[in-house]
Structure formats: structure tokens, C-alpha cells
SERO-4910 file (N, C-alpha, C, O; in steps of 0.05 Angstrom, whole numbers):
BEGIN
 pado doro    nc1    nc2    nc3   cac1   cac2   cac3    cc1    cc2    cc3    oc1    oc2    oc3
  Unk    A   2216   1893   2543   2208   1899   2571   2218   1877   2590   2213   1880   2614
  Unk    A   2232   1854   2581   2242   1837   2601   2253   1845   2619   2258   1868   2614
  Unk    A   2260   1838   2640   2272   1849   2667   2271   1880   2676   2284   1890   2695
  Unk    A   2254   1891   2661   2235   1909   2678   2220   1910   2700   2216   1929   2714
  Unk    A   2209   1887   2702   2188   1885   2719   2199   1882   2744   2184   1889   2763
  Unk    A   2219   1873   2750   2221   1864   2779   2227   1893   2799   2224   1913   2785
  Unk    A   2232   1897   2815   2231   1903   2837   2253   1926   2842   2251   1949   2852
  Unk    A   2283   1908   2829   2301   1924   2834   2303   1946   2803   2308   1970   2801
  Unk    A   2297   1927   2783   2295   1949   2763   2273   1970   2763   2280   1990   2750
  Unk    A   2246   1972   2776   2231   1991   2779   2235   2014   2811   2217   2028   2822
  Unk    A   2262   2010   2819   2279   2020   2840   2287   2043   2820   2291   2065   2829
  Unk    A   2291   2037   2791   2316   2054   2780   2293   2089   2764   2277   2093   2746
  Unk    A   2302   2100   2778   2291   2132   2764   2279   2128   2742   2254   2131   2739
  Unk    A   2300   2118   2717   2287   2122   2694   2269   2098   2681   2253   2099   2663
  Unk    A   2276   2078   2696   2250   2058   2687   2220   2060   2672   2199   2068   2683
  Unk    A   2224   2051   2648   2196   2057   2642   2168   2056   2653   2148   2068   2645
  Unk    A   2171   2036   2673   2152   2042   2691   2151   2069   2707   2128   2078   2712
  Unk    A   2171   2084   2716   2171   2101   2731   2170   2126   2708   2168   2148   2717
  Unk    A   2171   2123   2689   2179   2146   2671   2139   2151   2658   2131   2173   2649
  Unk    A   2116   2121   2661   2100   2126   2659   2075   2139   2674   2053   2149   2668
  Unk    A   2094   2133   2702   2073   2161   2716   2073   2186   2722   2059   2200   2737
  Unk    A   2097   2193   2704   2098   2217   2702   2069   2230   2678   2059   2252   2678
  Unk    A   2064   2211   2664   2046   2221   2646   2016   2201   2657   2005   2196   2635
  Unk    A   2003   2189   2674   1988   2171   2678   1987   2166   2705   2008   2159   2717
  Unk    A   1964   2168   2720   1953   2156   2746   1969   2128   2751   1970   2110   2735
  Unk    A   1982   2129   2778   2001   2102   2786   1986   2087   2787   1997   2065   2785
  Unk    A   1957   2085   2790   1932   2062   2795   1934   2047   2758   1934   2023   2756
  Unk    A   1934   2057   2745   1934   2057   2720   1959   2045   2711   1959   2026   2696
  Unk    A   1982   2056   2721   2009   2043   2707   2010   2011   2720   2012   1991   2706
  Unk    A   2009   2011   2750   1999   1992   2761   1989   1965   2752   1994   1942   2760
  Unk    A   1971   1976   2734   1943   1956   2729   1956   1939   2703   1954   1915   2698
  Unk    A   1970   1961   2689   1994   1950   2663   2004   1935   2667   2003   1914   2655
  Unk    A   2022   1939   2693   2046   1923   2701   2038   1898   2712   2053   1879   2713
  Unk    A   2005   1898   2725   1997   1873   2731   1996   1861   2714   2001   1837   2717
  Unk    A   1987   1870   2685   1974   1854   2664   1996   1828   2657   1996   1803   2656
  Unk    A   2017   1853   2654   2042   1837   2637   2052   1813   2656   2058   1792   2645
  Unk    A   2055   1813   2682   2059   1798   2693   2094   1795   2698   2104   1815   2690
  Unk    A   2115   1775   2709   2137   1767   2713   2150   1763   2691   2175   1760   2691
  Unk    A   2132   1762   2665   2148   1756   2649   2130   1759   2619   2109   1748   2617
  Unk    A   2140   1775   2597   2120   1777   2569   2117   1752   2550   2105   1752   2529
  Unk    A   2132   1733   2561   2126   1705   2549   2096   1695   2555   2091   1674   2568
  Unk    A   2078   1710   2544   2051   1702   2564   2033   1700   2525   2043   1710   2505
  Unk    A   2016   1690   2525   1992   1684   2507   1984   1707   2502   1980   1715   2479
  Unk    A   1979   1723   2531   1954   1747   2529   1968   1774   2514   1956   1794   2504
  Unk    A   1998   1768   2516   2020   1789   2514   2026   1787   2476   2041   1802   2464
  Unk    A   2014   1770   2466   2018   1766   2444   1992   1761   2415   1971   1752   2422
  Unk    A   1996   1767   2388   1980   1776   2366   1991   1761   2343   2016   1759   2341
  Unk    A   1979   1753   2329   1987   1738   2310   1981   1757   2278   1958   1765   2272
  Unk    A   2001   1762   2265   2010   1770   2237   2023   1767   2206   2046   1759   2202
  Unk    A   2007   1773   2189   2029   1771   2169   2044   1784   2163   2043   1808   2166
  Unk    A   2073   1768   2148   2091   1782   2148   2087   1819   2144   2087   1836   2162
  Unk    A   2085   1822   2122   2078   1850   2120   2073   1872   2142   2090   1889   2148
  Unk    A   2044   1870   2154   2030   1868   2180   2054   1875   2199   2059   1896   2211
  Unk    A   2067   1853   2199   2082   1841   2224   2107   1869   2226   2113   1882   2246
  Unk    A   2119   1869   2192   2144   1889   2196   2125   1916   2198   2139   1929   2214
  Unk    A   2102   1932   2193   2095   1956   2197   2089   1957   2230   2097   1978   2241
  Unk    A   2080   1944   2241   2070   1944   2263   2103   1947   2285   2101   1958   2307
  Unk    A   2131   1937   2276   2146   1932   2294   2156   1971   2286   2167   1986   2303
  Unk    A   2152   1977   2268   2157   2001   2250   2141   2028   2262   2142   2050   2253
  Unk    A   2123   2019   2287   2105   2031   2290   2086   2057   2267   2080   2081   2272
  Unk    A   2082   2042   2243   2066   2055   2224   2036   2056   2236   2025   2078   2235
  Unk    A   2019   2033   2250   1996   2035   2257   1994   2017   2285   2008   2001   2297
  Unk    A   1971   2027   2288   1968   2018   2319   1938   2005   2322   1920   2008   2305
  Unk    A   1936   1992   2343   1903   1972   2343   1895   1986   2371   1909   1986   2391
  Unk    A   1866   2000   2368   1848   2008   2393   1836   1991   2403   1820   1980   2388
  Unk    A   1836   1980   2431   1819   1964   2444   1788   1979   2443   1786   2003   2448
  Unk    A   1763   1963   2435   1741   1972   2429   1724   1956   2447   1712   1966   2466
  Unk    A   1723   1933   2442   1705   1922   2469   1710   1883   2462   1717   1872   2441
  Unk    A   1703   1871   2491   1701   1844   2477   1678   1833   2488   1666   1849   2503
  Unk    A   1669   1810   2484   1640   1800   2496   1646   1783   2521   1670   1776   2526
  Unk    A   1621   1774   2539   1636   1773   2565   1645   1741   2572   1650   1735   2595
  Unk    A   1648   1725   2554   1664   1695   2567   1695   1697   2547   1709   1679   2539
  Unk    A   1699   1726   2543   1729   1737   2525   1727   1719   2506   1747   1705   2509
  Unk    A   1712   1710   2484   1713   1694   2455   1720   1716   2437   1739   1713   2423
  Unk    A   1710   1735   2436   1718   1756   2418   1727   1784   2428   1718   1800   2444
  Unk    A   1739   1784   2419   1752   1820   2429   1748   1834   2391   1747   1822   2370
  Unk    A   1748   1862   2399   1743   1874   2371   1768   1903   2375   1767   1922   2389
  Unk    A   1776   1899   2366   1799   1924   2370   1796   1943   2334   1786   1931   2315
  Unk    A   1804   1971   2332   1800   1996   2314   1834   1994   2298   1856   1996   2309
  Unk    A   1828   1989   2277   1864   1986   2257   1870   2022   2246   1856   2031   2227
  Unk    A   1883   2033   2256   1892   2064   2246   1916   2069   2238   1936   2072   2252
  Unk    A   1914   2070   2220   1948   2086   2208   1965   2108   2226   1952   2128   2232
  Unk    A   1993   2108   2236   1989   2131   2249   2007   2149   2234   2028   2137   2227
  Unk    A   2006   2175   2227   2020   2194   2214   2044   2194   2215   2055   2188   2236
  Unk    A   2063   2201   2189   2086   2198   2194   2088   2228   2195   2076   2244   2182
  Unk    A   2109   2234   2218   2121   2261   2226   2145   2270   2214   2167   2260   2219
  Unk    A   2140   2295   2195   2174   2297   2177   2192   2305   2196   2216   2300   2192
  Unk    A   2183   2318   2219   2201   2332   2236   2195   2318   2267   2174   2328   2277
  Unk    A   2204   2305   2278   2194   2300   2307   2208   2309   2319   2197   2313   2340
  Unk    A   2240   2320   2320   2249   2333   2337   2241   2360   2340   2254   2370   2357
  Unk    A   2219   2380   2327   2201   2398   2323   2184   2404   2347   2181   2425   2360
  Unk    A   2173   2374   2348   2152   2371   2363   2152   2381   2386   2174   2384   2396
  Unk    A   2122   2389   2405   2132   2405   2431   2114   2379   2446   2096   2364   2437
  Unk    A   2124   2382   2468   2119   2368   2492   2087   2360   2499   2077   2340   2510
  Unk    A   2076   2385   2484   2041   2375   2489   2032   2366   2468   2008   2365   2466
  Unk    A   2048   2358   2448   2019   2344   2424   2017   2322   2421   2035   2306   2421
  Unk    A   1992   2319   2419   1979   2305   2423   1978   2280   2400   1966   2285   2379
  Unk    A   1990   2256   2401   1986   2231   2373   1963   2227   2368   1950   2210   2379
  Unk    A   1955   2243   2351   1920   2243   2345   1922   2239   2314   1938   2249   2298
  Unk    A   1900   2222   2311   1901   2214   2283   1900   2234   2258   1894   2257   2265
  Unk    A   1904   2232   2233   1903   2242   2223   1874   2236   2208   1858   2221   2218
  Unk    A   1866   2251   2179   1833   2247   2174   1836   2212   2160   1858   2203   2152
  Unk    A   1818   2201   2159   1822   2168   2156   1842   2169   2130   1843   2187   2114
  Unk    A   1856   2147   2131   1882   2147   2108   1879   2118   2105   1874   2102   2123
  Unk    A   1881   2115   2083   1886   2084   2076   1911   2080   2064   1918   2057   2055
  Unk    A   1927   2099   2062   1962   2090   2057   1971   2102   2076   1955   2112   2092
  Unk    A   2006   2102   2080   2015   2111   2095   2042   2111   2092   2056   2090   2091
  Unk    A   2053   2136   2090   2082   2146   2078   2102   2136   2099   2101   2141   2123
  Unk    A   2121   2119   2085   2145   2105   2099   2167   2134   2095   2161   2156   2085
  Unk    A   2195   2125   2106   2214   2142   2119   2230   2147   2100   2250   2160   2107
  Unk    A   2228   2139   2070   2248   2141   2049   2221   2152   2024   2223   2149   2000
  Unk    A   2201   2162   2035   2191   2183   2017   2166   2153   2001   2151   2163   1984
  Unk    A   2162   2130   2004   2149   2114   1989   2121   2114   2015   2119   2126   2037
  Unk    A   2105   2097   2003   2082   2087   2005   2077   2060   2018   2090   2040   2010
  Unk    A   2056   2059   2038   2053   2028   2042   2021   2027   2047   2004   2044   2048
  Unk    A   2022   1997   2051   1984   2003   2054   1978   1969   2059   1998   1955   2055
  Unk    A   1961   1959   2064   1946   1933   2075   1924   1936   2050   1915   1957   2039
  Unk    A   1920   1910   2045   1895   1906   2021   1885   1880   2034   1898   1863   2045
  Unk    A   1862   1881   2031   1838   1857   2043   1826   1848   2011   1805   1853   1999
  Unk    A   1853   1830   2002   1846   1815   1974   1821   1800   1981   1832   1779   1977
  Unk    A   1802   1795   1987   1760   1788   1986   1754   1807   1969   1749   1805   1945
  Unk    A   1754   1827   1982   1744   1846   1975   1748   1872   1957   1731   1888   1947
  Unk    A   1790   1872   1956   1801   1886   1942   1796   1913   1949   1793   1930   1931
  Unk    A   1793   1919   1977   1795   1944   1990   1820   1939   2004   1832   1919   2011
  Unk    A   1825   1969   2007   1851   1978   2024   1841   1976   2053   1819   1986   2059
  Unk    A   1856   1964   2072   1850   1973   2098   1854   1997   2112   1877   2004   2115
  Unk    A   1836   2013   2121   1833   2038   2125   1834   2042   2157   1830   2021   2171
  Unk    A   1839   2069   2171   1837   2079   2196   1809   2077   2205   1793   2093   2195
  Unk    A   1802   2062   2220   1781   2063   2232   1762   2034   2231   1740   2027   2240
  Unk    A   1778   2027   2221   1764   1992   2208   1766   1979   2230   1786   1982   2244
  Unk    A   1743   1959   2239   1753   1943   2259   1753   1913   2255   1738   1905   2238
  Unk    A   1768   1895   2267   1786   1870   2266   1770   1868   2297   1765   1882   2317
  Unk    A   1764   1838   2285   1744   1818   2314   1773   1802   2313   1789   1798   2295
  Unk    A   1774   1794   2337   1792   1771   2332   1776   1740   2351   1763   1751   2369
  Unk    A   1773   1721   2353   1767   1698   2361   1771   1684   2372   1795   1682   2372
  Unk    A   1760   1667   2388   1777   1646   2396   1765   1620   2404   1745   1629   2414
  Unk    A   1764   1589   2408   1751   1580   2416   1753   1564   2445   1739   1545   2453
  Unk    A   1772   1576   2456   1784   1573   2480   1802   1591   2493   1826   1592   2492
  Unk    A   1781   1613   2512   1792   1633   2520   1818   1622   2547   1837   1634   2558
  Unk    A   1808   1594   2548   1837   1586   2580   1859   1576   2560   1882   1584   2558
  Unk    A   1851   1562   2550   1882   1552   2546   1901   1570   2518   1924   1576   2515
  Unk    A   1872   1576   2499   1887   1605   2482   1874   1631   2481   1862   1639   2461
  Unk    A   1876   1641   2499   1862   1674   2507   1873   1686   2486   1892   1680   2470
  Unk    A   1854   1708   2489   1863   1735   2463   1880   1749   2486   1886   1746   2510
  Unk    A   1885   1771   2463   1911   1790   2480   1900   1808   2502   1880   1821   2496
  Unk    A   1907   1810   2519   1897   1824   2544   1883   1845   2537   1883   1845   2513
  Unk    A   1869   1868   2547   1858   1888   2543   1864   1922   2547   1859   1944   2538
  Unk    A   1882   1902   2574   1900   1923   2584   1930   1926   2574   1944   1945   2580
  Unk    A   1938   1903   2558   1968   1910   2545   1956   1921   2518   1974   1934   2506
  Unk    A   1937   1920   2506   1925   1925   2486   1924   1966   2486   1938   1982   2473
  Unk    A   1906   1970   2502   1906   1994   2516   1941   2008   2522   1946   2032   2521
  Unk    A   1955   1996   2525   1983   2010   2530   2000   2009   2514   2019   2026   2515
  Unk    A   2000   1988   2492   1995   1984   2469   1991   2004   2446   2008   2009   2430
  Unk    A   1962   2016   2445   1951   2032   2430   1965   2057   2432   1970   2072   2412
  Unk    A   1977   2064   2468   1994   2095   2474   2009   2098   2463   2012   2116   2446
  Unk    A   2031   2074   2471   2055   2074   2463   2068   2070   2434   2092   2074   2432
  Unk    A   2056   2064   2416   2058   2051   2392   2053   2083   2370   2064   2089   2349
  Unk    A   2032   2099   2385   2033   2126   2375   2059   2140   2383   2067   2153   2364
  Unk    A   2076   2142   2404   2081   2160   2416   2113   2145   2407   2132   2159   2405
  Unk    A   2115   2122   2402   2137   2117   2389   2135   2127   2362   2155   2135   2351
  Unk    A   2116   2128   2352   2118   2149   2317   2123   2174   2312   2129   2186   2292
  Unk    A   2120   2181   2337   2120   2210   2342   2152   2212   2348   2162   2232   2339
  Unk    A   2167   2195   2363   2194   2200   2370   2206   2201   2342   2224   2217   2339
  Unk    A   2196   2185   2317   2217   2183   2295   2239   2172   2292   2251   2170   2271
  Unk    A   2246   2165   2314   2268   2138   2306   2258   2098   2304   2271   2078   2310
  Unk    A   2236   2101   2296   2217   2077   2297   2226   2068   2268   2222   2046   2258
  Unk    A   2236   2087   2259   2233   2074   2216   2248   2076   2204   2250   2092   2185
  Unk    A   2267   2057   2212   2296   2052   2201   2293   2052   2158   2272   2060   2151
  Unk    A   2306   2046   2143   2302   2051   2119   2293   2022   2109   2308   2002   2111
  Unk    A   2260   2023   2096   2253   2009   2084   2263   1989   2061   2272   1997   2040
  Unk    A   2260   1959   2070   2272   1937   2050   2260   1929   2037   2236   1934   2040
  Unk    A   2267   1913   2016   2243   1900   2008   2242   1871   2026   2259   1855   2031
  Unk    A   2216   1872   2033   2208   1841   2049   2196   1820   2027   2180   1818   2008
  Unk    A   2220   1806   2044   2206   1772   2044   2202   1755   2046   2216   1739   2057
  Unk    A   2175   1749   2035   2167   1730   2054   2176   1707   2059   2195   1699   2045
  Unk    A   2163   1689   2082   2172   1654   2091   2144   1638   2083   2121   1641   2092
  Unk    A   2154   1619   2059   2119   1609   2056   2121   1582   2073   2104   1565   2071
  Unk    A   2143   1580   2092   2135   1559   2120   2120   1573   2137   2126   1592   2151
  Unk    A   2089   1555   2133   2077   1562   2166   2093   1560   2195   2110   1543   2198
  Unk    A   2088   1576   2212   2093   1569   2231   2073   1551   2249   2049   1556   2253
  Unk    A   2086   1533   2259   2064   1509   2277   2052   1523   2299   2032   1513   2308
  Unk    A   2061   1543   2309   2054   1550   2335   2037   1575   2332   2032   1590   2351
  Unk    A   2029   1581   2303   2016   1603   2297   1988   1614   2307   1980   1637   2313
  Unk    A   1973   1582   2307   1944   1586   2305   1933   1588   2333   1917   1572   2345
  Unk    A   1943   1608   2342   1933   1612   2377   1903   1629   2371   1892   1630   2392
  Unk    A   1896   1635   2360   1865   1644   2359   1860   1645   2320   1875   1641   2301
  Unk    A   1836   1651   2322   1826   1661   2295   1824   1691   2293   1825   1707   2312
  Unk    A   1820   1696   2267   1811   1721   2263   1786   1721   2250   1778   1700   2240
  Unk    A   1770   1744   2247   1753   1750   2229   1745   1782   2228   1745   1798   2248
  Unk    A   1737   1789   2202   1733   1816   2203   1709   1830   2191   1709   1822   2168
  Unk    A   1693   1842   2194   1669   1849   2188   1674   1859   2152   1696   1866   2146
  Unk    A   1659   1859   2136   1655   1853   2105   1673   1882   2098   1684   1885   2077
  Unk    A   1672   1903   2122   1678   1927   2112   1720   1930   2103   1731   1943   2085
  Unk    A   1732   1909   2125   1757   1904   2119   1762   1882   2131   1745   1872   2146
  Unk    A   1792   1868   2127   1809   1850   2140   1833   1852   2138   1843   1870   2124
  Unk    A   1849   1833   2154   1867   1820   2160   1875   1800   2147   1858   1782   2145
  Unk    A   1900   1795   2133   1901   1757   2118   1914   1748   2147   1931   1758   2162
  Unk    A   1900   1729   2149   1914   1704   2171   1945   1700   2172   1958   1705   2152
  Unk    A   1954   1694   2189   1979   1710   2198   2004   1677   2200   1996   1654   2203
  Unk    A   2031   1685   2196   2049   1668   2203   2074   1677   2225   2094   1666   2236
  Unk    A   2063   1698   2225   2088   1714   2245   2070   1729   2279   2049   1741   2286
  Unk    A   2094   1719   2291   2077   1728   2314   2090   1751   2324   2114   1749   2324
  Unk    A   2081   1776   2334   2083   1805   2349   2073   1802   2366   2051   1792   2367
  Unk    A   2093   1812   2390   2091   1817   2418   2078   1838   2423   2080   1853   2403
  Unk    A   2062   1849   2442   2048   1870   2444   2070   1899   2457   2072   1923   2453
  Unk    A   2085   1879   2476   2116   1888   2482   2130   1864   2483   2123   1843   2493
  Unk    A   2159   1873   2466   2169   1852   2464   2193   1849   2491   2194   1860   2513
  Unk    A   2210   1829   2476   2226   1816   2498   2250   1838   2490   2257   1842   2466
  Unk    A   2259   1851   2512   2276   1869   2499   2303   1860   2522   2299   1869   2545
  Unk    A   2328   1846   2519   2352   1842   2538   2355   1863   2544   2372   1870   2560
***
């Protein structure tokens, strides 16, 4: 989304800003475009991941619902959902709707295999509908991720699964067992029912795209 934002690029027809009010109240797209600000190099614009995590999520396999946070922003609680893989998206008609499928705790990649999140505590699978608190102990100098890129976030991340060109052919990953220093911008924590492993890789909510 880099150099989107300014002025002369939201001049241009197809701009994704302009391409989102076609589907969404301008007060609304607006409020996005305030979030993100001049530039997505921002704290609020960003989520911390593990590897794994990190490649499904760029893959748009699943997506995080903003659910609510408490009010001096220490915790935000966002909904973890798998989102369906579509055998046919060029099929698809203009009105359907990226609506979940019934809760799934795997989720079929683009070469016919399987993937899935496990919350080794507990040795459950992370499932659709689970929710992830995330933390922090300094909402000024390391805020959680905005609410509102979160929310646009949650649209778009469906609606890219639905296009089908999100899932290039699965590798095997691997991992980096160097931390990254600049990782620990908040905590996580997750209620007994699932989790998250603590993360080394960081995802943009939108990234920096030249």
C-alpha cells in the first residue's frame, strides 16, 4: 500500500482506495485511510508471528476478527478463522459472500495437502473461532495494532482467498532459530481454549507494496 495514500495516487480511477467505495460507505474507507496514515511503517500497522503463522497468513489461509479491546488499549482480543479454500474462484459470482465455513481446524493448501496451527500446552489444534488477547505494557510507545486496519484487514484477507491467486505452490518452510531483536513489540496471551507460539517474524497488516 505504499504510495497509495497520497493525493495524486488516490486521483487515479483504479486506486484501491477508490475501488473501496465502490463496495463501502466513503466515511468508512476514509476512516481506513486515516488509520494507516502517510506511511504503513507505523507500530499500529503491524503483528508479530511465527514463522509458520507468518507464511499462512501472507497466503491469506486465515484471517483475525477485531472483537473488542479494554479501554487504556492494554489488550485487544481479536477471533483466529481459517478461511476456505475455493477450488474454483474464477466460478465465483459477484455477490458471495467470504463467509466462513462450519469451524475447521485444518485447512487445505493449493497442491491438494493440509495445514493447521497446534497450541503445543495443550496439544490442541487451533480452530475457527478461537480467540487470541494480545497485550501490551505500553500502549504509547508499543501500541497494539489499530482496530481499524484490523477491521480492513479481516475484509480483505477473505476476499483475497476468494480471488485465488493468494497460494502460490507450497514449500517446505524453514525456519530461522535467530530471534529477531525488534520482535518483542507487545505480548501475547491466549485463553486455555487455544494459542499462538510467540512469534519471530513480523506481518504487516498491509504491507509495503513498491
Amino acid at each position: 500500500m505504499r504510495d497509495l495514500q497520497s493525493l495524486e495516487a488516490r486521483a487515479e480511477r483504479f486506486n484501491p482506495w477508490n475501488v473501496l467505495k465502490h463496495f463501502w460507505a466513503e466515511e468508512k474507507v476514509n476512516q481506513w485511510l486515516n488509520a494507516i496514515g502517510p506511511t504503513t511503517e507505523t507500530l499500529t500497522n503491524l503483528f508479530c508471528l511465527a514463522p509458520h503463522p507468518h507464511a499462512y497468513q501472507g497466503k491469506a489461509y486465515f484471517a483475525l476478527k477485531y472483537i473488542e479491546s479494554n479501554e487504556d488499549y492494554t489488550s485487544l482480543t481479536v477471533m483466529f478463522m481459517w478461511i476456505p479454500h475455493f477450488d474454483h474462484p474464477n466460478s465465483l459470482r459477484a455477490c458471495t459472500g467470504p463467509a466462513a465455513a462450519p469451524v475447521m481446524q485444518f485447512r487445505e493448501d493449493s497442491v491438494g495437502g493440509v495445514v493447521g496451527l497446534w497450541h503445543v500446552p495443550t496439544q490442541l489444534p487451533i480452530s475457527t473461532g478461537d480467540h487470541i488477547v494480545l497485550e501490551t505494557s505500553d500502549p504509547v510507545n508499543l501500541p497494539l495494532p489499530d482496530s481499524n486496519l484490523l477491521e480492513l484487514h479481516w475484509l480483505l484477507q477473505r476476499v483475497a482467498a476468494m480471488a485465488g491467486d493468494a497460494e502460490p505452490q507450497d514449500k517446505t518452510y524453514e525456519t530461522d532459530d535467530e530471534d529477531d531483536g525488534d520482535s518483542d513489540v507487545s505480548s501475547l496471551s491466549i485463553p486455555p481454549k487455544s494459542t499462538v507460539p510467540m512469534s519471530n517474524s513480523t506481518g504487516y497488516l498491509f504491507p509495503s507494496v513498491p
